[in-house]
C-alpha positions, 0 to 999 in steps of 0.5 A: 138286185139282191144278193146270191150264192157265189156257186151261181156265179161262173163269170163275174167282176170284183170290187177293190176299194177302201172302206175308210170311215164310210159304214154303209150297208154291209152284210151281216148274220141278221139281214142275210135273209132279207138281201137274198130275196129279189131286189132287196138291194133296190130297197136298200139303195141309198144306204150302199156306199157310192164306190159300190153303187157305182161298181155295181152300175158299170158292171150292168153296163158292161154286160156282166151280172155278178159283182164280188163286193166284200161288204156285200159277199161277207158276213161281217159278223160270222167269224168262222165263215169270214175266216175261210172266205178270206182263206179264199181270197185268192181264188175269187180275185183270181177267177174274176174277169177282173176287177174294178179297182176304185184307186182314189179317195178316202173312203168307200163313198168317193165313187168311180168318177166318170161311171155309174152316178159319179160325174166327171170333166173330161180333159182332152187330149191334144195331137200334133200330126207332123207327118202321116206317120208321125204324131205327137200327143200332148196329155196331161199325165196321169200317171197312178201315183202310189204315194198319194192315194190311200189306196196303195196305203192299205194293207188290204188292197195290197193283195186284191190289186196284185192277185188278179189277172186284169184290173180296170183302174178309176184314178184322178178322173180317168180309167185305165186297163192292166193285164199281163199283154197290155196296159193302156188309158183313156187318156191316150189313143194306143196301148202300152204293151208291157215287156216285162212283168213286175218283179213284186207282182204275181202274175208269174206262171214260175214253179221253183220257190222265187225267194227273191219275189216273196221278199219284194212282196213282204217289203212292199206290204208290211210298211201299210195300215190295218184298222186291225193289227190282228189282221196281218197275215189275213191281209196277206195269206192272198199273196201266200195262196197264190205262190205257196204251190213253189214253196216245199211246205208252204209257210210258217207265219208268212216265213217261207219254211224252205229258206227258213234261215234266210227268212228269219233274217228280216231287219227293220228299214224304219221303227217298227212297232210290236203287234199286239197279241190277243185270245183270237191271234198271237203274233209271233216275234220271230216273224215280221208279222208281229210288227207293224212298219217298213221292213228292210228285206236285203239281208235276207236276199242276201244269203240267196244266190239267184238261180237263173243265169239272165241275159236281161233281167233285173236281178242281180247276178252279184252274190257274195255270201252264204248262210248256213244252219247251226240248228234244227227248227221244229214249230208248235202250235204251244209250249207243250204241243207236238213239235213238227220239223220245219223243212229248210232245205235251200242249202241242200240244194244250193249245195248242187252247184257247180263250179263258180260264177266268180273269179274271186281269189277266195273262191277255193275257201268256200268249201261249203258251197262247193259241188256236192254229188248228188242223183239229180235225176230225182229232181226232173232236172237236166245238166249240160254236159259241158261247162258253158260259158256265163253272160256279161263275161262270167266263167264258165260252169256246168248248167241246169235245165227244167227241160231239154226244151227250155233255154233258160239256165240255173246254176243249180237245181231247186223243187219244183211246184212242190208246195201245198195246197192250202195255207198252214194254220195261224194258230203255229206261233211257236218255235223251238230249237237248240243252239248257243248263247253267250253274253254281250254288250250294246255300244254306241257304233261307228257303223253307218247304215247301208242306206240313208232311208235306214232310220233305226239305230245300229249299235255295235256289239262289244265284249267284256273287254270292250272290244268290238265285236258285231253290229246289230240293228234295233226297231226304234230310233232310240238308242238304249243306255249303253254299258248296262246289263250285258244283253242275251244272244242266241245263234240263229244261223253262221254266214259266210260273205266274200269282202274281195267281192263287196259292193257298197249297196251290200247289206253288211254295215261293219264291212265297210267300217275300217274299225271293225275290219281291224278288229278282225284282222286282229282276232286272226293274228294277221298283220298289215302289209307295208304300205297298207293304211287302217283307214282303206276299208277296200284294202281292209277288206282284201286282207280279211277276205271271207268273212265268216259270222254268226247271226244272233237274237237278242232275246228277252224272257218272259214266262219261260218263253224267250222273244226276239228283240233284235237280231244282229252279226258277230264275228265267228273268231268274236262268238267262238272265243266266248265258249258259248253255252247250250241251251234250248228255246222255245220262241214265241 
């Protein structure tokens, strides 16, 4: 056993694993000479950690020659070599047969118990025969429970177990077969077939920009360890690889570029902690990349009107709001390096819709999101013809289709496999823009969380006068002195939201807080009708109907370059009566 070159290797199998404290023989410039030459792996035998010892057994006994082993196939100490072959981590997990996934333990040397030197007691199952068709197995489970594994806690194994097409999983003493037909264990006598895919996973062959899967990607990652913090969108460009090809442009630090806005609008679900920046990688404040903890992805979902019209999907067809640009987002590799314009095209195209979903009495005052004529033959997609009618009693609209030959339906067209080929530097960690600002204070808030696994602190947003004017969500659970110096808020980007279709899992805190709704109702100079009490948010929220706000940064300065601290909500009628001030940013 040795090690070779990967060009020799058409087929072969890859190793996912935890490193944890164990360092056992890895590859490095030094001793590349000596594991290229024939049984140099024997030699070095007890130093190799049992979790490879044992890959590297069953992959000889299931007949195959090549195991991928990132210790082993990466030269640890070559920096520019490890940075492209992590640039290809998509591929080699991709194009393994499969990979072995070593789910249990600590650390590289727990093994694959039950294969190579790794013993295990089975536990068999017991099946009651009630009749020649009908039989009952009783088994204990062996359910793979994420939570309790180091393994689905690591940010590294997050896109080695979701990147390849067929995994074989040791777990608790037991080994078990995913692939996109079928998933079945040892431990019970047929195969589950899987009826539908994951949402959070990548086995897709979809070739429109899924926003909605890259935000169930990004909450699922961002909340895991890195021994390295620098490491974060290396342990994530995998994932970015292998769906960058539906995104137009790519990414911009793990922020999709054609829904640009909505990316921005990332909250944290609990504290987050500030990556920290050194001469090899900067992390930028405008990205979750630069933080370290659990994100909450659903405002940013929230702008974003699934396309696909499902019969039987687990996607939402409820949507209530809009997001529209107030800027033009350029990115830089440094303060004074060429700017290059980011493509945040999804309102464009979102503006092809046609016709309404919803019979929402407010849907006349959506302008904005109203059909705009356009040539779409350009885009390769189809229209019907005829306005059809929408499941689970939805009115009807004119649809589009990819292809006269395929019956699934979206309610406006978007690019379609439009994406580039290879991810975007890491060294773009700037971004510049010209907006708006104004000047505002932090309060203590009535507005409760959407969700009681929200552990950060909301505050609400006053002016000079006291009154309330936003919400807005901090990284800490520490609330900050209230009343002190006024905080600096730039816009980012105007929503619109239709309350008359609000439900309580919306991501919009004030909406549902009766004090804030009064306040509105106050800036428009309307009055309540009789019978109608301030304490009936539902009421309150029929009156204010479309409710229009800015999404702002609290920012901070340093060096003549700003840094988002937080980002919040305020009202349109709120933010306008400030005249706020132009400025230019440059955000890093």
């Amino acid at each position: 056993m040795s090690i070779t070159d990967m060009a020799h290797c058409d087929t072969y199998l890859a190793l996912s694993y935890v490193w944890g404290s164990t360092r056992g023989l890895n590859l490095q410039k030094q001793n590349l000479a000596d594991l290229l030459m024939p049984r140099s792996l024997n030699h070095h035998w007890p130093q190799i950690p049992r979790t490879i010892r044992d890959a590297i057994i069953l992959t000889a006994k299931l007949g195959f020659r090549y195991l991928w082993v990132d210790a082993l196939c990466i030269v640890q100490n070559d920096k520019e070599g490890k940075m492209r072959d992590i640039e290809r981590m998509a591929a080699i997990y991709c194009k393994a047969q499969f990979t072995i996934v070593a789910a249990g333990g600590n650390n590289a040397d727990h093994g694959l118990t039950g294969a190579g030197e790794s013993p295990r007691s089975l536990c068999h199952q017991i099946i009651l025969r009630f009749s020649p068709s009908a039989e009952f197995i009783i088994y204990p489970s062996q359910t793979l429970d994420e939570s309790a594994t180091k393994y689905f806690q690591r940010a590294w194994t997050f896109q080695e177990y979701r990147l390849p097409n067929r995994l074989l999983v040791f777990f608790n003493g037991t080994a078990s077969w995913k692939c996109r037909r079928l998933e079945c264990s040892e431990g019970l006598m047929g195969p589950r077939q899987m009826l539908h895919l994951p949402r959070n996973g990548l086995k897709s062959d979809s070739t429109w920009p899924n926003f909605t899967q890259y935000t169930d990607l990004v909450a699922a990652y961002n909340g895991r360890e890195l021994s390295y913090e620098g490491d974060s969108l290396s342990a994530f460009s995998g994932v970015l690889e292998a769906i960058q090809h539906q995104f137009p442009s790519g990414f911009i630090q793990a922020l999709p570029e054609f829904y640009f806005d909505l990316a921005l609008l990332w909250q944290p679900r609990k504290p987050l902690r500030r990556r920290p920046s050194d001469l090899d990688f900067a992390t930028p404040s405008w990205s979750w990349i630069g933080w370290s903890g659990s994100l909450d992805m659903r405002y940013c979902e929230h702008g974003f009107e699934h396309p696909i019209l499902p019969l039987h999907s687990d996607y939402s067809t409820s949507w209530s709001a809009m997001c529209h640009p107030v800027t033009d987002w350029y990115k830089t590799t440094g303060p004074f390096d060429k700017r290059y314009p980011v493509n945040n095209g999804y309102i464009m195209y979102h503006k092809l819709r046609v016709g309404r979903v919803d019979n929402s009495p407010n849907q006349d005052k959506l302008k904005e999101t109203q059909f705009v004529p356009s040539d779409i033959t350009e885009t390769g997609w189809h229209v019907s013809k005829h306005f059809e009618k929408w499941p689970k009693g939805r009115s009807e609209a004119q649809l589009y289709y990819r292809s006269p030959l395929i019956s699934e339906a979206f309610s406006y067209p978007l690019p379609l496999g439009q994406g580039p080929k290879m991810v975007q530097s890491q060294k773009i960690t700037y971004l510049h823009f010209s907006s708006h600002r104004a000047w505002f204070f932090v309060t203590e808030s009535s507005v409760k969380a959407v969700s009681s696994r929200i552990t950060c602190v909301t505050v609400s947003i006053a002016d000079a006068s006291g009154q309330l004017v936003g919400v807005m969500r901090l990284n800490s659970t520490d609330a900050p002195n209230f009343g002190e110096a006024p905080c600096e808020l730039v816009a980012i980007s105007r929503s619109t939201a239709d309350l008359d279709l609000f439900h309580d899992r919306a991501p919009l805190e004030e909406a549902s807080d009766t004090a804030y709704l009064m306040q509105i109702i106050t800036f428009r100079g309307m009055r309540l009708p009789l019978g109608t009490t301030p304490d009936d948010y539902r009421a309150l929220q029929k009156i204010v109907g479309i409710y229009e706000y800015y999404n702002v940064l609290w920012i901070e300065w340093e060096n003549g370059i700003a840094y988002r601290k937080a980002l919040g909500r305020i009202c349109k009628e709120a933010w306008e009566a400030q005249d706020p001030e132009k400025i230019d940013v440059l955000l890093g």
